[in-house]
C-alpha positions in Angstrom: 57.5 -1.8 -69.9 53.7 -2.1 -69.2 51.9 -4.6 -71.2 49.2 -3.8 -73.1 45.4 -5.4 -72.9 43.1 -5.8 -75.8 39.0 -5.7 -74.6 37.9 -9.3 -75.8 35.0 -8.3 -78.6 31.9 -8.9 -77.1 30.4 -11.7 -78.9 28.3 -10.4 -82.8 24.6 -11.4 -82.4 23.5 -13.5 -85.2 22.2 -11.9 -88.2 18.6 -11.7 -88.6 18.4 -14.5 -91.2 21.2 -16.7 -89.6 18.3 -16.5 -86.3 15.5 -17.5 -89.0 17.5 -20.2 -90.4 18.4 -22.0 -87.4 14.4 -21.6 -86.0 13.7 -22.7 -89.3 15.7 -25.7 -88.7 14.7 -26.5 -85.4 10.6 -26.6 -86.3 11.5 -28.8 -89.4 13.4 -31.2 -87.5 11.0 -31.4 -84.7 8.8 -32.5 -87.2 10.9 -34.7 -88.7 12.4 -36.4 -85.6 8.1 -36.6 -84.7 7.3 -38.5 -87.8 10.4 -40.5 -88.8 12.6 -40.7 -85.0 16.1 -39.6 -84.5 18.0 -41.2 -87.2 15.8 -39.1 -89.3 17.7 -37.9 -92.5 19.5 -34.2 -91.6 19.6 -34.0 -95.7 15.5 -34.0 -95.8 15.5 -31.9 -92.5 18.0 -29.6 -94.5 15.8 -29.7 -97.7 12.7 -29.0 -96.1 13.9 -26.0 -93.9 14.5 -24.8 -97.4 18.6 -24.2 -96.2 21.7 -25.9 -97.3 23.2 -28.8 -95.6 25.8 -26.2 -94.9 23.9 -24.1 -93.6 22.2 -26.7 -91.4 25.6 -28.6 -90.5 27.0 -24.6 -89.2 24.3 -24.6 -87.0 24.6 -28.0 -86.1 27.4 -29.7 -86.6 26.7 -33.1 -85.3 22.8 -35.2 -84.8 23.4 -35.0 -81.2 23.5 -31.2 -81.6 20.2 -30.9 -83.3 18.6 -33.4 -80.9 19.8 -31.4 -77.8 18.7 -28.0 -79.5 15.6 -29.3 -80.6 14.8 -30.9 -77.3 16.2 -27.5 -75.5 13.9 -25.4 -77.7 10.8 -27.5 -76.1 11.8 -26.5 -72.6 12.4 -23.1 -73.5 8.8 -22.7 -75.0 7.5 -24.1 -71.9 9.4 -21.4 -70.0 7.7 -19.2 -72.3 4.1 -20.1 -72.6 4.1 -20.2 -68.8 4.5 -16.3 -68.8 1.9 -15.5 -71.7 -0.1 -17.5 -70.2 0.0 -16.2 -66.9 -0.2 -12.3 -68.1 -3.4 -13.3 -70.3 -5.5 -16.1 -68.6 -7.6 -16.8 -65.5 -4.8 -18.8 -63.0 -6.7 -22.2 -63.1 -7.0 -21.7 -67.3 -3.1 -20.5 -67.7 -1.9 -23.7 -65.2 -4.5 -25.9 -68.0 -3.2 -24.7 -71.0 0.3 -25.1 -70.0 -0.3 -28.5 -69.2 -1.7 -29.3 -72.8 1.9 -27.6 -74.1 3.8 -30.3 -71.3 2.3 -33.0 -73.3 3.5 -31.8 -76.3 7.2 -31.6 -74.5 6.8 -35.3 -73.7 5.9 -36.2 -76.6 8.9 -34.6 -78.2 10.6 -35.9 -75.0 10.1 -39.7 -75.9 11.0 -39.1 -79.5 14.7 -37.7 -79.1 15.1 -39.3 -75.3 16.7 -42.3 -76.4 19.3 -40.7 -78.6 20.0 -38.2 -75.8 20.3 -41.4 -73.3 23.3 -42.9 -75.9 25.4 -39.6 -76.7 28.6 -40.0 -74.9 28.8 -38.3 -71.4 24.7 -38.6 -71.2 22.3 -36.1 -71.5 22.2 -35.1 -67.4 23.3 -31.1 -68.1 20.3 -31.3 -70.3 17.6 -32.9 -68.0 18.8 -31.1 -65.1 17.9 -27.7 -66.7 14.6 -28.8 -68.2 13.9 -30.6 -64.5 14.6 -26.9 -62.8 12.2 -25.1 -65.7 9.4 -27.9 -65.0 9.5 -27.2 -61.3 9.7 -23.5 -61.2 6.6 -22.9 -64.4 4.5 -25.4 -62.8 5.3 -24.2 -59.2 4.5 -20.4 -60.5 1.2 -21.7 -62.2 0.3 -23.9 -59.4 1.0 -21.1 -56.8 -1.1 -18.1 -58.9 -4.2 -20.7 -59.3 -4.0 -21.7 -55.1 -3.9 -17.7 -54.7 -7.4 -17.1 -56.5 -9.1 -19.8 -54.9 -9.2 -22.4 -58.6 -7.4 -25.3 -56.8 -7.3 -26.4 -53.6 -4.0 -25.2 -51.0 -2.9 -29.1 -50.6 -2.2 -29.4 -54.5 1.2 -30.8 -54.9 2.2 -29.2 -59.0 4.7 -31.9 -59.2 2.0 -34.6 -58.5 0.3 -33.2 -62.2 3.3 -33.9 -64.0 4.0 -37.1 -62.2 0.1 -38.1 -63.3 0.3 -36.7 -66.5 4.0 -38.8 -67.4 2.1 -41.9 -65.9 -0.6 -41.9 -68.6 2.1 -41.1 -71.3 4.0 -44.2 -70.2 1.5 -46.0 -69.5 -1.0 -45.5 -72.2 -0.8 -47.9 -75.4 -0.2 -47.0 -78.7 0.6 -43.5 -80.4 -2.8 -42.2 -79.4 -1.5 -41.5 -75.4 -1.6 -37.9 -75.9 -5.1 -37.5 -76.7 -5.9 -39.2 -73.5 -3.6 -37.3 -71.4 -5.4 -34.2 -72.8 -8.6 -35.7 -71.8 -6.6 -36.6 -68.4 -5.6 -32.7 -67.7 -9.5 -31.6 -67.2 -9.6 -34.2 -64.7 -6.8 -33.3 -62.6 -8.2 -29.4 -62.3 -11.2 -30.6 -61.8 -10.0 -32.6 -59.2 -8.0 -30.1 -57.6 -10.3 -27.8 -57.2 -11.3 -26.6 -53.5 
C-alpha cells in the first residue's frame, strides 16, 4: 500500500491591514524606544499605534521581539535607501545621503543595543546580518562614486562608518548626531580625488 503525501500549504501572506498594523507598530515603537529607552511601556506603544495590546502582543509576543524587529527594520531601510538612492542621485550625493540615514541606524542602534546585548543567547544572528548589509550598501555606494570620479580610488567605505561610529561614541551629550551630520560633508569632501 503506497502512502499518500499531502503538499505542505504554502505559507498565507499577511492581510493587507495585519502588514499596516505591524508597520504601524514598528514606527511607534521606534519612537517610543527613541524618546523613553527599551523598557518603554508596550501598552503606550500599543495605544499610540492606535492597535490593541492583542494585536501588538500577536505581532510580538515578547520586548525582545519588538526590539529585534524594530532594530531589523533599521537595517532593512538602509538596504533600501541604498538602492533609491543609487537609481536617483549623482554617486558621491547617493553614498552622502545614505550616510545621514546610517546615523539615524546608530542612533536607533544605541537605544535598543543594550537590551539586544542582555536577551538570552545574544543578539550575534542579528549583528551579523546588519554587519553583512553595512558592508555590501556602503561597498555598492563607495564603488559607484570611485567609478565617476567623486572620491578618490584609495577610499576604504568601511573607514566612513568606522569615523562616523567614532564621533557617535565619542561625542558628548544627545546632540552627537547633529555633529556627525556636520562630520559626513567632511569625509566626502575629504575623499574626494
Amino acid at each position: 500500500m503506497m502512502k499518500k503525501f499531502t503538499a505542505t500549504p504554502a505559507p498565507r501572506k499577511p492581510r493587507a491591514d495585519a502588514q499596516r498594523n505591524r508597520q504601524r507598530i514598528l514606527e511607534v515603537a521606534k519612537a517610543v524606544f527613541t524618546r523613553r529607552g527599551a523598557e518603554a511601556s508596550l501598552d503606550e506603544i500599543a495605544k499610540l499605534a492606535e492597535v490593541g495590546p492583542g494585536t501588538l502582543y500577536r505581532h510580538f509576543p515578547t520586548r525582545d521581539d519588538l526590539l529585534v524587529a524594530v532594530y531589523r527594520s533599521e537595517v532593512e531601510r538602509l538596504g533600501e535607501v541604498q538602492r533609491k538612492f543609487s537609481a536617483e542621485l549623482p554617486p558621491a550625493e547617493a553614498l552622502r545621503q545614505w550616510l545621514l540615514v546610517f546615523i539615524d541606524y546608530l542612533q536607533t542602534k544605541k537605544l535598543v543595543g543594550p537590551a539586544l546585548n542582555a536577551m538570552v543567547g545574544g543578539p550575534s544572528q542579528v549583528y551579523e546580518h546588519s554587519s553583512n548589509v553595512l558592508t555590501e550598501t556602503t561597498t555598492t555606494l563607495a564603488a559607484n562614486a570611485i567609478a565617476s570620479g567623486d572620491l578618490s580610488k584609495d577610499v576604504d567605505p568601511m573607514d566612513m562608518l568606522r569615523a562616523i561610529y567614532g564621533v557617535s561614541t565619542a561625542a558628548a551629550g544627545d546632540d552627537w548626531p547633529v555633529k556627525a551630520r556636520r562630520f559626513v560633508d567632511v569625509l566626502i569632501s575629504g575623499s574626494r580625488p
